[in-house]
N, C-alpha and C positions, 0 to 999 in steps of 0.2 A: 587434453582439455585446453580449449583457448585462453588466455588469460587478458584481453586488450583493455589498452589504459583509454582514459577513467572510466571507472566504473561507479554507476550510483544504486547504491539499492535502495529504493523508494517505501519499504516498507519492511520491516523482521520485528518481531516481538521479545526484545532484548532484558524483556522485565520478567519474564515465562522464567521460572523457576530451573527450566532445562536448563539455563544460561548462569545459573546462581555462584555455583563453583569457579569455573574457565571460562569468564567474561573476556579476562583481559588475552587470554590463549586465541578465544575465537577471533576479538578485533586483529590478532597481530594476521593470523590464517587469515584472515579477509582481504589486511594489509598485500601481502605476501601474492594474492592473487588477483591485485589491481583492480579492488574495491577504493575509493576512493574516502566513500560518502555513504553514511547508510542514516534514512531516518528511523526512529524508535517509534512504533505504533502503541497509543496508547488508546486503551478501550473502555474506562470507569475514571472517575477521577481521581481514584489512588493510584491505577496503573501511572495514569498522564503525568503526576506529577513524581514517580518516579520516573519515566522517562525524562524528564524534563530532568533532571539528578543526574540521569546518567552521562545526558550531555553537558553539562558544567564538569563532571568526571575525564569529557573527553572529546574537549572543546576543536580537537582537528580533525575531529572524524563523521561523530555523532549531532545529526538535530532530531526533533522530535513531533510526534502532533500531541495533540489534547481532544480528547472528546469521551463520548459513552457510548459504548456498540449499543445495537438494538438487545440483546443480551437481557445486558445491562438495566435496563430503560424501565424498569419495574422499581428498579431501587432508587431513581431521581426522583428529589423534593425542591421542594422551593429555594436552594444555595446551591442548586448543581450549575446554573449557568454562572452566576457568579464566579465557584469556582473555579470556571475553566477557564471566566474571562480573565481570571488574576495569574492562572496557568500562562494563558496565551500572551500575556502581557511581556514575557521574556521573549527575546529577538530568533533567541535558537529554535523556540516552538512555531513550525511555521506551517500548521495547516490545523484545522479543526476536522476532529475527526479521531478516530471511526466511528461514524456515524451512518447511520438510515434503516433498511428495514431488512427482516432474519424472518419471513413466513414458513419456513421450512421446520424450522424446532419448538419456535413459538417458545422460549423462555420468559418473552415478555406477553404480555394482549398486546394485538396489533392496535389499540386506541392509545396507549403508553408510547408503542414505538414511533406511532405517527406524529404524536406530540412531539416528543422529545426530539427528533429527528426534524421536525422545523424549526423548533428552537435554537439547534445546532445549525443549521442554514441560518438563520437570520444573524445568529451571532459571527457566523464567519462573515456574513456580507459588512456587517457592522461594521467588525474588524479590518476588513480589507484583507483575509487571507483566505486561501484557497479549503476546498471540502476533501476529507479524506473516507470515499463514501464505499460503502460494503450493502449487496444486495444477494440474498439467495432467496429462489421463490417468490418475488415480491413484486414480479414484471406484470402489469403495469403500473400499480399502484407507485411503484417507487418513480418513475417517469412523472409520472402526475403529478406527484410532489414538485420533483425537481424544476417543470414546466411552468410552473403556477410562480415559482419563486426565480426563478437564473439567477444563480447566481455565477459570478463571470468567471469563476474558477474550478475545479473540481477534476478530481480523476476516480474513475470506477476501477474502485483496487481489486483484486486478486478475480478481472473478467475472467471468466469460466461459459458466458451466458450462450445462446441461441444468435442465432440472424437477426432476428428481429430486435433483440436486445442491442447488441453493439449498433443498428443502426439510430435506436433511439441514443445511444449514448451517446452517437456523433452527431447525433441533429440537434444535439444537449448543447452541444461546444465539448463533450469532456475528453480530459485523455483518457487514457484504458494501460491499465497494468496488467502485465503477464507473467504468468510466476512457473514455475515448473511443472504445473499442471501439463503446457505444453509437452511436455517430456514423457506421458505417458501413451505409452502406442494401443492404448484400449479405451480411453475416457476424453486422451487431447487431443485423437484424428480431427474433430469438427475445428476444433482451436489453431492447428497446423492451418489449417484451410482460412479460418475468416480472421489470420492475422495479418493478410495479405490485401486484407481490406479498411486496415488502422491507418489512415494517414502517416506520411514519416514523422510530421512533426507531433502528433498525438501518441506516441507510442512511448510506453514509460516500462522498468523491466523492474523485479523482484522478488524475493526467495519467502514471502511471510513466515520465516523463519522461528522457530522450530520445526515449523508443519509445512507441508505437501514438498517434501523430499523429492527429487527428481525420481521416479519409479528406473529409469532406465542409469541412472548415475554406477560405477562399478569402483572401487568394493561400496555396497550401502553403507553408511557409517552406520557407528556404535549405535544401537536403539534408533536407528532411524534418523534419529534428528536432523532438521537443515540448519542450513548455518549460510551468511553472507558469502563465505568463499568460496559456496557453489552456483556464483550468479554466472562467472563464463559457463558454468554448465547449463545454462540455460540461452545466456546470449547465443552460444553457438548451436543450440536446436532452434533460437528462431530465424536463426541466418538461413540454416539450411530450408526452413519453410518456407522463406523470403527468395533464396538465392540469391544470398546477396554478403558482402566479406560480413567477420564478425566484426571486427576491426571498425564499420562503419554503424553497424546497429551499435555498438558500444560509444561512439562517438555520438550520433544525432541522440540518444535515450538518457546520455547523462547531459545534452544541452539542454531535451526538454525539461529534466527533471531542474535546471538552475532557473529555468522560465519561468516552471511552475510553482516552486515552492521556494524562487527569491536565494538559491542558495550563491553559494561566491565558488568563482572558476577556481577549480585545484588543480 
């Protein structure tokens, strides 16, 4: 497994109960495999502001975002943007987010998530920080959204989509995060193929850890689980989709991600 320095993981869910016990085990393993930087995804407002916990816990490592997945977006009332804004008001929270639309589960009405999911737009433009945006099922309506409002910031986390999606995502301005999904030799062949078509400077990498384990990573870990210090294992399957060292995708993806979300050189 390659391990090239710095490494940033743009997105793991370090408040997911998997992580409850060996929080500080997993940072040092992350450590250890020249992870540099990981931000803390938060999905409701009790996740966000424990992320935002975790980073005052672990102010050399850890920043975080704040928002309400589509999920979520059934349970927001009239204090949830407040909330987030008094969330986002600390330096370490530096993206609004996870945020936009889930047509696939439908946990919320799509008239909830589409609410909610401008509001969270509007509030990041407010703010001046970046979208931390999740979409499955939701093409084109999520486009639409996003179209109607630009806001100047955003990356489409955990891309998995079609052609037609990553072109709307680049005609967006957004970056695009790729997680290990690429790593599967059954589900990521289309993703091998159209990661080749992410600008250098748009290309952001990440494990959304607990979930989508590298399927080809050897031994699996215990239950599955992902963790930050399997991102070379992903940096170096998208090198070899790229043909290109890992050593340099690991380099330009942890510049974009200080572009993006404002973080400081390590």
């Amino acid at each position: 497994m390659v391990a090239p320095m710095p490494l940033v993981d743009i997105g793991a869910n370090l408040t997911h109960p998997a992580f409850r016990i060996d929080l500080d085990e997993v940072l040092a393993r992350a450590r250890r495999a020249g992870v540099a930087t990981i931000v803390v995804t938060g999905t409701s407002v009790e996740e966000s502001r424990a992320a935002a916990h975790l980073t005052a816990a672990h102010p050399d490592m850890l920043f975080a975002t704040a928002g309400v997945h589509p999920h979520h977006a059934r349970d927001c009332g009239p204090g949830t943007i407040e909330d987030l804004r008094s969330i986002l008001s600390d330096p370490r929270v530096v993206a609004v987010g996870e945020c936009g639309l889930d047509f696939n589960r439908n946990y919320s009405p799509h008239p909830d998530q589409e609410r909610w999911f401008v509001a969270q737009i509007e509030l990041g433009i407010e703010l001046g920080k970046p979208l931390f945006l999740h979409s499955r099922d939701a093409h084109p309506r999520f486009s639409e959204i996003l179209k109607s409002h630009r806001p100047p910031k955003a990356v489409a986390h955990c891309f998995t989509g079609s052609r037609e999606e990553l072109r709307a995502a680049l005609d967006l301005g957004l970056y695009v995060g790729i997680t290990g999904w690429i790593c599967d030799e059954r589900r990521g062949r289309q993703l091998q193929d159209l990661v080749r078509e992410i600008p250098r400077e748009r290309l952001l990498l990440e494990t959304d850890a607990p979930y989508l384990t590298p399927r080809d990573l050897r031994p699996q870990p215990k239950a599955r689980r992902n963790e930050p210090a399997f991102l070379p294992h992903i940096v170096a399957a998208v090198a070899r989709a790229l043909g290109r060292p890992a050593e340099e995708i690991a380099g330009e993806t942890a510049r974009n991600a200080r572009a993006l979300f404002g973080l400081p050189v390590t």
